[in-house]
C-alpha positions in Angstrom: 21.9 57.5 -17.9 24.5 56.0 -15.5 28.1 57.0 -16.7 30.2 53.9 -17.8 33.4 53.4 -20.2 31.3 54.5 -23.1 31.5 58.0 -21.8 35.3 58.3 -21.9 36.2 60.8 -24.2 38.3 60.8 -27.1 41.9 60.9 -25.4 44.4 60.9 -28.9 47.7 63.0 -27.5 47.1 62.2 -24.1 50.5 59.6 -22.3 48.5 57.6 -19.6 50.6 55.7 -17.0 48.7 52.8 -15.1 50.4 51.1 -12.0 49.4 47.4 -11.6 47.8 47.6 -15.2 48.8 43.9 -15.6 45.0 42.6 -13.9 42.8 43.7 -12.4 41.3 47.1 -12.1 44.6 48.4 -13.5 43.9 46.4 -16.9 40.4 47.6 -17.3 41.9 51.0 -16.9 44.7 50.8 -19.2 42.0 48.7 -21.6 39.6 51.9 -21.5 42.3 54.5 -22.2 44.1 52.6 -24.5 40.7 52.3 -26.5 39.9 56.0 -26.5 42.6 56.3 -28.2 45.5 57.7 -25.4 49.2 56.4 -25.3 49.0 54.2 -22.3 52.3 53.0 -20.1 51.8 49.8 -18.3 53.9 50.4 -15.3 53.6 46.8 -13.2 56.0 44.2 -11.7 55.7 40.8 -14.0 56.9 41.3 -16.8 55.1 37.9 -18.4 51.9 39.2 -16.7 52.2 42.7 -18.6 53.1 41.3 -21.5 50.1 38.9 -21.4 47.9 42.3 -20.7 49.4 44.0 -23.6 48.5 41.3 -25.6 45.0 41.2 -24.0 44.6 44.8 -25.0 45.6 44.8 -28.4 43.1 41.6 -29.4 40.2 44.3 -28.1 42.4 47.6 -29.6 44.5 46.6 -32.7 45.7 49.6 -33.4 46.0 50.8 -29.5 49.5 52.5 -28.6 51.1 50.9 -25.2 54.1 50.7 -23.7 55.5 48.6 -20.8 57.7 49.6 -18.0 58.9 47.4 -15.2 57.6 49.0 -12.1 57.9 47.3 -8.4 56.3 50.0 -6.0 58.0 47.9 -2.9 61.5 49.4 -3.8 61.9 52.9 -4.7 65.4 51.9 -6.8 63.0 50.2 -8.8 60.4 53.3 -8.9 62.9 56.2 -9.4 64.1 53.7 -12.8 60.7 53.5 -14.1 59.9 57.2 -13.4 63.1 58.0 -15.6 61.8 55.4 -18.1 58.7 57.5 -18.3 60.5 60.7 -18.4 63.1 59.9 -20.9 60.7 59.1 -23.8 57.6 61.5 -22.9 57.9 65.0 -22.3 54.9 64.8 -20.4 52.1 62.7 -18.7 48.5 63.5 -19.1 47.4 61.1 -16.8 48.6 59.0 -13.9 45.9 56.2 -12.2 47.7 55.1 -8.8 46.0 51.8 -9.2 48.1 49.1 -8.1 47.8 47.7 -4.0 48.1 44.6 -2.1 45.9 43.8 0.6 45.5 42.2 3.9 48.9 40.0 3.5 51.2 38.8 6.2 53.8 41.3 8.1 56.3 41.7 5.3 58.7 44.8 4.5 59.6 46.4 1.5 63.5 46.2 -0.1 63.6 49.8 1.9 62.0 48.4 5.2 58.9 49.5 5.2 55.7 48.1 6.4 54.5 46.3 2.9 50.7 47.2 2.8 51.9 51.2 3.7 54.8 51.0 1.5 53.6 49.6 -1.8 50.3 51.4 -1.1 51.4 55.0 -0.7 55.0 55.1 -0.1 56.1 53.6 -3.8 52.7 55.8 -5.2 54.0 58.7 -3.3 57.7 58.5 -4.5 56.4 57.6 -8.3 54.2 60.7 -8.8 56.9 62.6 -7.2 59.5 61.5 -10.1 56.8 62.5 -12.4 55.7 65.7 -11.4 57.4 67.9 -13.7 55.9 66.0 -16.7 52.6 66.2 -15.3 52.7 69.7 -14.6 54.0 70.0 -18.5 50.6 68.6 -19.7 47.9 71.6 -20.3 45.5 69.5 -17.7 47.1 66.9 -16.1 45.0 64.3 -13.5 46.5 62.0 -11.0 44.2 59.9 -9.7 44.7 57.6 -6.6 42.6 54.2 -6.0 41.3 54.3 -2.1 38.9 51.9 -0.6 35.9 51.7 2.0 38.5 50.1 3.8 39.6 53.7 5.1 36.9 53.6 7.2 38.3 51.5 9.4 41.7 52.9 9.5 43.1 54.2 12.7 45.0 57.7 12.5 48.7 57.3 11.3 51.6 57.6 14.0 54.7 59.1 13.0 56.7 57.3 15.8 54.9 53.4 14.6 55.0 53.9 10.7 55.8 50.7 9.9 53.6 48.7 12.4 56.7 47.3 14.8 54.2 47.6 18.0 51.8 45.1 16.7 50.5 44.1 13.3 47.2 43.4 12.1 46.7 42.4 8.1 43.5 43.9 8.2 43.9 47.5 10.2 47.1 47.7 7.9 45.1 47.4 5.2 42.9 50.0 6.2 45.7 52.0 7.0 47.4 52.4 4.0 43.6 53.5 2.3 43.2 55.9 4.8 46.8 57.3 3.4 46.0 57.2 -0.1 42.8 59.3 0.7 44.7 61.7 2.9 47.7 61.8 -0.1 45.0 62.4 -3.1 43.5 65.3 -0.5 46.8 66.7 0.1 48.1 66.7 -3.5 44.7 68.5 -4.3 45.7 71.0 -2.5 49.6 71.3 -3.4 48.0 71.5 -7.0 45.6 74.5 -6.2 48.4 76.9 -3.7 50.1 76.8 -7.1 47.7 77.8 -9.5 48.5 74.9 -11.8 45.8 73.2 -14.2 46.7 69.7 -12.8 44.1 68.2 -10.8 44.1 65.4 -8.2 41.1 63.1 -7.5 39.8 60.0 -5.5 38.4 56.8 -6.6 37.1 53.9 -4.8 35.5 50.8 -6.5 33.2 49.1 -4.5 33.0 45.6 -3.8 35.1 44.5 -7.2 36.2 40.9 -7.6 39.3 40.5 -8.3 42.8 38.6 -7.4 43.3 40.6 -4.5 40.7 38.5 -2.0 42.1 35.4 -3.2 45.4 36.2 -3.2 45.5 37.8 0.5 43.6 33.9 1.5 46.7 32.4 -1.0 49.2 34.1 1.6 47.5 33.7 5.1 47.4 37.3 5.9 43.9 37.6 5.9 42.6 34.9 8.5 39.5 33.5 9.5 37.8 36.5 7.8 39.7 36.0 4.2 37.8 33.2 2.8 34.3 34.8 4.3 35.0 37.7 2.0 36.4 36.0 -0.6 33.6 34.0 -1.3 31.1 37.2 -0.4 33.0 39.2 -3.1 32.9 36.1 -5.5 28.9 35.8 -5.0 28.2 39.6 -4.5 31.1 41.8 -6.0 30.6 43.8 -9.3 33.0 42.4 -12.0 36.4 44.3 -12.7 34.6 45.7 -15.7 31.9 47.6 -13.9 34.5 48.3 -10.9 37.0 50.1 -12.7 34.4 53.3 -14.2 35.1 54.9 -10.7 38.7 55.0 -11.0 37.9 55.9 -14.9 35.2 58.9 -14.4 37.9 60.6 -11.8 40.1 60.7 -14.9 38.4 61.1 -17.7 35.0 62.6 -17.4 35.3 66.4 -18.2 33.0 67.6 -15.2 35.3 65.9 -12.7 37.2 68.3 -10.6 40.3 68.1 -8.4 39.4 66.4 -4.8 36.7 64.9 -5.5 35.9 61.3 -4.7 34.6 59.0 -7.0 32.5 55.5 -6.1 29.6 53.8 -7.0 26.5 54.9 -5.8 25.0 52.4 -2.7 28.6 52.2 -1.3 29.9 48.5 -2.8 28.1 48.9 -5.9 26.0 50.7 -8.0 26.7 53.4 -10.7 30.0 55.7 -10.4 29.3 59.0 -8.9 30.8 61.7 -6.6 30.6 61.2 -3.5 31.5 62.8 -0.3 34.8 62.9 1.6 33.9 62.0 4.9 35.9 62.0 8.2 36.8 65.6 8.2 37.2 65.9 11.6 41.0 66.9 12.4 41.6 66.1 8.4 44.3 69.1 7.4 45.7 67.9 10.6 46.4 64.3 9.0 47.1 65.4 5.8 49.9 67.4 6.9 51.8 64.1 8.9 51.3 62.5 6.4 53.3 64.9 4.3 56.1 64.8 7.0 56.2 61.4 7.6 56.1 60.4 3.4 59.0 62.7 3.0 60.9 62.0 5.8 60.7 58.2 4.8 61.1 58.6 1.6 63.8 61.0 1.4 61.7 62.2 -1.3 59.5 65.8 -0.9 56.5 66.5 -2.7 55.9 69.6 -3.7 54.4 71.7 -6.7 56.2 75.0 -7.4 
């Protein structure tokens, strides 16, 4: 039988934090772990939009445990507070879902300069696990799980002396881009987790052709051009709803058999029932991994690494 939401184990103990868990994929997420019964932290930017999602979440859960924490991944100020949020009332985090992206908008930079689509993508991601590593690694099998996209595909390789897309700027390549990076930075972690011997684990997860606000909101803000309302009405007639899209992102953390760096996604590519999957793209991989690494850190002023 294909694995869905009703396979989620019983998660009573565990601390969940859920970026973006405010619509979206993030809500299904935080709406599945909440109702297996883990302590879930909606970490998102509107506060009347999380508030509306912790409602939403207690009409299905009653008796579900949540907590919200202000969380704007496009200004690491606003990261490093809600990491020490996090920090300050839970010894440790069993579970973090880097869920929350934008997609295909207009040149914009981030309250630290940085190219928008790179910098709430990864960047923000990058710092927030960072701030949270020594809770994870307190948890007896922690999971971080980062949110890619087909989109990666497309992606061209990441240059350390154009980060933030001053040469030229497409809405679309950016896009792809910043995928590419979460990929590369799920990979990476995966491998930071396992030099050290610790039980934490880092997977992959990709959902498909999922419709939800980001296709109409990248058409809302003109960054997505004459190909925005093509695939905004292609994902309206042919995308899987946000319920069926989120058990990618939810078998990567939940399901027992998952292991660290593997990729999650449904089955025929845009749809279908959540498997593993491949990593493809291998060629010169380690290679981008590691500038990656350099250029996150030298960005961020932030390093990541597991001791």
């Amino acid at each position: 039988m294909p694995w869905t939401e009703r396979d989620v184990p019983d998660l009573t103990g565990r601390t969940a934090v859920v970026t973006g868990a405010n619509g979206g994929l993030g809500l299904q997420t935080a709406l599945a772990l909440a109702g297996a019964g883990a302590h879930v932290v909606l970490a998102a930017r509107d506060p009347a939009r999380t508030g509306a999602a912790v409602a939403r979440i207690r009409l299905s859960a009653p008796s579900a445990s949540l907590e919200a924490v202000p969380l704007d991944l496009g200004d690491l100020s606003s990261v490093a507070a809600a990491a020490r949020s996090v920090l300050d009332r839970h010894e440790r985090v069993d579970l973090l879902v880097d869920n929350a992206g934008v997609m295909a908008v207009p040149r914009r930079t981030t309250a630290d300069g940085f190219e928008e689509q790179f910098g709430v993508n990864h960047l923000g991601h990058w710092a927030l696990t960072a701030h949270l590593l020594p809770a994870l690694l307190r948890a007896p099998a922690a999971r971080v799980v980062t949110v890619t996209s087909t989109a990666r595909h497309r992606a061209r390789r990441l240059d350390p002396a154009d980060v933030h897309l001053e040469r030229g700027y497409g809405a679309w390549s950016a896009y792809a881009r910043s995928k590419m990076a979460n990929l590369h930075f799920g990979l990476g972690l995966q491998q930071r987790f396992a030099a050290a011997g610790v039980a934490a684990a880092s997977l992959l997860a990709h959902p498909g052709l999922t419709n939800t606000d980001l296709q109409a909101r990248a058409v809302r803000e003109g960054g997505a051009g004459q190909l925005g309302p093509v695939f905004e009405l292609l994902t309206a007639r042919s995308g899987t709803s946000p319920f069926e899209g989120v058990r990618p992102q939810l078998r990567a953390a939940t399901d027992p058999r998952a292991r660290g760096g593997e990729l999650y996604a449904p089955r025929y590519g845009s749809r279908g029932p959540a498997v593993r999957r491949p990593v493809l793209r291998r060629w010169r991989l380690q290679e981008q991994i590691d500038v990656l690494w350099r250029v996150s850190e030298r960005e961020t002023g932030i390093p990541l690494e597991v001791a």
